[in-house]
N, C-alpha and C positions, 0 to 999 in steps of 0.2 A: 290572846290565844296561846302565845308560849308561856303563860305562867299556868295557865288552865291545862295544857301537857307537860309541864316541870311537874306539878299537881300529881298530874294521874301519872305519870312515872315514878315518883317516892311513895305513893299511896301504893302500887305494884314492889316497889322495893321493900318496904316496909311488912306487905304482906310475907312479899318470899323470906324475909328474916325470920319473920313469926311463924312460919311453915317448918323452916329448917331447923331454930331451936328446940321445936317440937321433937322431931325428929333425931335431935342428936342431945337428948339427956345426958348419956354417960362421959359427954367430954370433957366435962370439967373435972370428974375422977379420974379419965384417963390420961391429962395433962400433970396433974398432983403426982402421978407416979413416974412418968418418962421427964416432965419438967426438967428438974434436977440433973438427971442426966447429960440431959440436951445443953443446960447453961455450962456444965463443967467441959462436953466438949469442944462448944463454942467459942470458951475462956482459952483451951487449951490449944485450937489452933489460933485464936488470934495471939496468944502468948509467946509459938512456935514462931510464927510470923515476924513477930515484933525483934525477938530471940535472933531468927536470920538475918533480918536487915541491919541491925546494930551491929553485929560480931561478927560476921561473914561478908554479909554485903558493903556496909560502909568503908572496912581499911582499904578496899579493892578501888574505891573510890578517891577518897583524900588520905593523908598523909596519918598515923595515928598519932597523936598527940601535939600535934598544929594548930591552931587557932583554927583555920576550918572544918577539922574534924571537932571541935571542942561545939561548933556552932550548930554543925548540924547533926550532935550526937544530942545536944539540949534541941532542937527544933522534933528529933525524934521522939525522942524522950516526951513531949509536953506534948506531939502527937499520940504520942500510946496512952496515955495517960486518959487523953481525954476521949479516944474510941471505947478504952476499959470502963471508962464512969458512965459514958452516954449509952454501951451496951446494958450494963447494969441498970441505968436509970429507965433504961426499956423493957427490963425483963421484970421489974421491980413497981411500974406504973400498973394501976387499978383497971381494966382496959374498959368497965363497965358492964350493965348485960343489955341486954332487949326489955327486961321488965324496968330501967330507971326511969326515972321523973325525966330527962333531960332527953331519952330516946321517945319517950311517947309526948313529948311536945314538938320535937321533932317533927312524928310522924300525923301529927293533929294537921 
């Protein structure tokens, strides 16, 4: 009985998906023109970010040029690095649609 309402709850979800895509054609043109936008200013505050805590926040911190600021200038360092690539690698992933092979087996 809880797989038989798992069931009829994704068969419900699955419809509302199919409802809504109906309903919103034009967002995939309207993502192509704001997209771009939105990634440059999302780049630019985490950039701003990363910028403060290195150069303002950290001397305030340890010493500059000390073996513990050497450590957690590379601990930050290899932090930004890998927020900047995993944002990319997010904005950059294929996110699929509602008509794929893999969402309508899904919803079978």
């Amino acid at each position: 009985t809880a797989m038989k309402a798992f069931e009829t709850g994704a068969d419900r979800f699955c419809g509302f998906l199919d409802r809504l895509a109906e309903k919103i054609v034009c967002l995939d043109n309207t993502m192509l023109y704001i997209g771009p936008p939105l990634v440059l200013g999302a780049s630019l505050l985490i950039g701003t970010i990363i910028k403060f805590g290195i150069f303002d926040v950290l001397p305030l911190v340890v010493t500059p040029g000390s073996f513990a600021h050497m450590m957690h200038l590379l601990w930050a360092l290899l932090l930004s690095v890998n927020v900047l690539f995993h944002y990319a690698m997010g904005v950059t992933t294929n996110p699929g649609s509602h008509g794929s092979d893999v969402y309508q087996k899904l919803c079978e």
